[in-house]
SEGUMAR-710229 format. One record per residue: residue in three letters; x, y, z of N, C-alpha, C in turn. Coordinates in steps of 0.02 Angstrom, whole numbers, plus 50000, padded with zeros to 5 digits. Atoms other than C-alpha are relative to their C-alpha. Layout:
<pts>
PT, ALA, X, Y, Z, X, Y, Z, X, Y, Z
...
</pts>
This chain:
<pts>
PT, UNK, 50053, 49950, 50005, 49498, 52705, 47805, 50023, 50061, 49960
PT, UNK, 49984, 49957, 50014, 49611, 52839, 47733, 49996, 49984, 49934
PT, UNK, 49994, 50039, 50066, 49604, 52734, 47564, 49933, 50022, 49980
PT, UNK, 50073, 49988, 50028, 49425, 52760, 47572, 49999, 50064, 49988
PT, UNK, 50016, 49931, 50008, 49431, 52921, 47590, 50029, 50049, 49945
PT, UNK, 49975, 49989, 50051, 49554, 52954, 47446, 49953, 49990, 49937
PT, UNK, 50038, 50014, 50074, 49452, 52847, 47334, 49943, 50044, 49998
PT, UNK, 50064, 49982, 50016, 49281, 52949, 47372, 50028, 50076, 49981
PT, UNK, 49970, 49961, 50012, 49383, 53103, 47342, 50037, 50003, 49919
PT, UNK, 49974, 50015, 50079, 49463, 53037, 47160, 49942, 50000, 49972
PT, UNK, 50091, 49995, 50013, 49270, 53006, 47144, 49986, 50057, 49966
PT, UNK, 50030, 49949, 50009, 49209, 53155, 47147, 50029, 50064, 49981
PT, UNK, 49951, 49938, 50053, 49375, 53273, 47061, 50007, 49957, 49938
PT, UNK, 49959, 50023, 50101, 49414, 53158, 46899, 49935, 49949, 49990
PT, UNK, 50040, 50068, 50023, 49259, 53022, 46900, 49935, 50033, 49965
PT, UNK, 50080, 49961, 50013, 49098, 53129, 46905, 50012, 50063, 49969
PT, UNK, 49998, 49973, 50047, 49162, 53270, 46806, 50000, 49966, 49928
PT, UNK, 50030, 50051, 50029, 49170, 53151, 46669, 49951, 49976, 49983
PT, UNK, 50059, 50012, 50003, 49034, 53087, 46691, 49966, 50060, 49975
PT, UNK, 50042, 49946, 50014, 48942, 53246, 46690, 50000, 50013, 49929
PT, UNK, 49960, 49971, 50074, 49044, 53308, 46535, 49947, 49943, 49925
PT, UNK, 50000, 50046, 50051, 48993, 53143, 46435, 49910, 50016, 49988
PT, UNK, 50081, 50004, 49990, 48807, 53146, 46500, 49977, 50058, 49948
PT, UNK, 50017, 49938, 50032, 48797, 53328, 46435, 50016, 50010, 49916
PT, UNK, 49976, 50034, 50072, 48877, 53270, 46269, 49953, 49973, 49988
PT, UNK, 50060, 50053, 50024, 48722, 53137, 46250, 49942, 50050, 50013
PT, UNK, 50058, 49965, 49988, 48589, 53268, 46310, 50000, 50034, 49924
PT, UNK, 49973, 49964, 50050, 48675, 53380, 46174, 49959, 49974, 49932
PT, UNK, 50009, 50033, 50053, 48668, 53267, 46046, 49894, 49984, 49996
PT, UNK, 50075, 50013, 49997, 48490, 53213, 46108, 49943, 50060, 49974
PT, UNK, 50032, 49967, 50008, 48417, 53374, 46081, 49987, 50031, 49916
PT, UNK, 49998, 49973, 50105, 48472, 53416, 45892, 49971, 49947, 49969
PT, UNK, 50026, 50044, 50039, 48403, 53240, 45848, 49917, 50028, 50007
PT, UNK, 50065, 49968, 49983, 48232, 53311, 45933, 49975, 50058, 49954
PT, UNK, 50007, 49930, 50029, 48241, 53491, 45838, 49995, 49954, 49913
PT, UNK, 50016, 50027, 50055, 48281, 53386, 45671, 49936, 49956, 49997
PT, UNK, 50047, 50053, 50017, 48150, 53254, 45693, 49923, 50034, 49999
PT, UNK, 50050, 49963, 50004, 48020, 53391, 45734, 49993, 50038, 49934
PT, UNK, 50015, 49946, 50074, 48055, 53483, 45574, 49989, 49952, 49935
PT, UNK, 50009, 50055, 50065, 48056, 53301, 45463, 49905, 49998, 50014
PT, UNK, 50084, 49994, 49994, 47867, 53319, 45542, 49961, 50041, 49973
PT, UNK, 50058, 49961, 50035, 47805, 53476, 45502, 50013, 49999, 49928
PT, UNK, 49992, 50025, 50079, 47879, 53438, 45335, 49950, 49939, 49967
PT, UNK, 50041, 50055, 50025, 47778, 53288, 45310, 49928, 50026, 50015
PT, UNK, 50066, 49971, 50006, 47631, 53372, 45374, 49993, 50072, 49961
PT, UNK, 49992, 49948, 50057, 47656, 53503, 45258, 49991, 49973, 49939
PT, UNK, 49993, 50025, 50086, 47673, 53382, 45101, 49933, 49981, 50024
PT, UNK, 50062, 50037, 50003, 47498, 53281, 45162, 49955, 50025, 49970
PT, UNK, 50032, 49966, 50015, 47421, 53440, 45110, 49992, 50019, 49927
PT, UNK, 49993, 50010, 50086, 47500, 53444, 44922, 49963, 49931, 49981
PT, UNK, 50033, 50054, 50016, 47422, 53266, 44904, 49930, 49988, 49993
PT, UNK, 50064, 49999, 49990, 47262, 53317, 44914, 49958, 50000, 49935
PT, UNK, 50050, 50004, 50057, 47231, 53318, 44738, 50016, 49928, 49956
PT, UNK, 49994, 50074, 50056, 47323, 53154, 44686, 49946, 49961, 49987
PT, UNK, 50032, 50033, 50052, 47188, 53049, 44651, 49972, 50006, 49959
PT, UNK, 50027, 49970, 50062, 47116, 53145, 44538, 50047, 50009, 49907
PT, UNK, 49920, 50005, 50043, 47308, 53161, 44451, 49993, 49940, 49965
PT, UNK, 49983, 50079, 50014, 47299, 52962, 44448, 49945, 49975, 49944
PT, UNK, 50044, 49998, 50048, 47133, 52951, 44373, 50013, 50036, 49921
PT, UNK, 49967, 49969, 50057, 47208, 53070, 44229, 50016, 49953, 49964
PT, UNK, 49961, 50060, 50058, 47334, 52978, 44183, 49979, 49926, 49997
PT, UNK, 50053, 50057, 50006, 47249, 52817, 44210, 49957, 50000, 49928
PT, UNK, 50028, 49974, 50064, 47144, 52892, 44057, 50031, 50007, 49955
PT, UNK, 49947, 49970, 50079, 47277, 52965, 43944, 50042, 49933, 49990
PT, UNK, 49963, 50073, 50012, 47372, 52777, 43969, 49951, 49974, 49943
PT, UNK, 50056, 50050, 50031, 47220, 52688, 43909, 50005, 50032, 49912
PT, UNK, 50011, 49942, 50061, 47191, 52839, 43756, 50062, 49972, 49960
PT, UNK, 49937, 49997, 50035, 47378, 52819, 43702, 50016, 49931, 49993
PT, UNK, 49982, 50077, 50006, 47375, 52612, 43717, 49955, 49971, 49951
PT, UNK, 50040, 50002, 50086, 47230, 52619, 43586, 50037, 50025, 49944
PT, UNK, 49981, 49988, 50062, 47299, 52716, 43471, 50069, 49971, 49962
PT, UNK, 49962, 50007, 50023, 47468, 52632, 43484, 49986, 49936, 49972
PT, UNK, 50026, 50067, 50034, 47367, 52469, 43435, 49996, 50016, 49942
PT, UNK, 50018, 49997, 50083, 47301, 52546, 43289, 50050, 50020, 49965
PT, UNK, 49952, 49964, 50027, 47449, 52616, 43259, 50052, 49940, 49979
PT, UNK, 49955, 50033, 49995, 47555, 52473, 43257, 49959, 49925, 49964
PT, UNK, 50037, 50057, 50033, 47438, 52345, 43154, 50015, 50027, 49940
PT, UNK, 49975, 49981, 50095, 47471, 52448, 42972, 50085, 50000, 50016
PT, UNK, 49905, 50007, 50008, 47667, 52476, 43021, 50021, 49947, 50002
PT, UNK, 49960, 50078, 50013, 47687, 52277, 43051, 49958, 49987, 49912
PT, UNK, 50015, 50053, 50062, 47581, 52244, 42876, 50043, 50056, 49957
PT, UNK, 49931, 49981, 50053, 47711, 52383, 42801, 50069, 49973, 49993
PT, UNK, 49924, 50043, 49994, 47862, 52282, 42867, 50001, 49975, 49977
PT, UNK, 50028, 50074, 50026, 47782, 52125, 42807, 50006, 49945, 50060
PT, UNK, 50009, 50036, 49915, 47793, 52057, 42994, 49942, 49952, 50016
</pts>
C-alpha cells in the first residue's frame, strides 16, 4: 500500500506538471494558428471586394485579344508573300 501511495504522489509532483506544461504548449500553439487563420479571412474577405469589377476586366481583354488576332492575320499574310513562304 505504501507503493501506492508513492506512485500517486510521483503522479501528481513530476507526471501532471508535465502534462499541464505540454497541454499549455498545444493550447499555445492552438491559439496563434486561430489569430493567423482569422486574419487569412478577413484578408480574403477583403480581396472578394477588389473582384468586383473582374468581369468586366475579362470582357476587355477578351476584346482587345480578338482586335490584335485580326490584325496579326492581316498582318502576317503580306510578310509571308515578302519572305516568299
Amino acid at each position: 500500500m505504501v507503493l501506492w501511495w508513492i506512485g500517486n504522489a510521483l503522479l501528481l509532483v513530476v507526471i501532471l506538471p508535465v502534462v499541464i506544461a505540454l497541454l499549455n504548449r498545444v493550447l499555445a500553439a492552438l491559439e496563434r494558428i486561430r489569430a493567423a487563420s482569422d486574419e487569412i479571412l478577413g484578408g480574403g474577405v477583403a480581396l472578394i471586394g477588389e473582384l468586383d469589377g473582374a468581369p468586366e476586366a475579362l470582357a476587355t481583354t477578351d476584346a482587345t485579344i480578338k482586335a490584335v488576332a485580326a490584325g496579326a492575320v492581316r498582318y502576317a499574310g503580306p510578310v509571308s508573300k515578302l519572305l516568299g513562304a
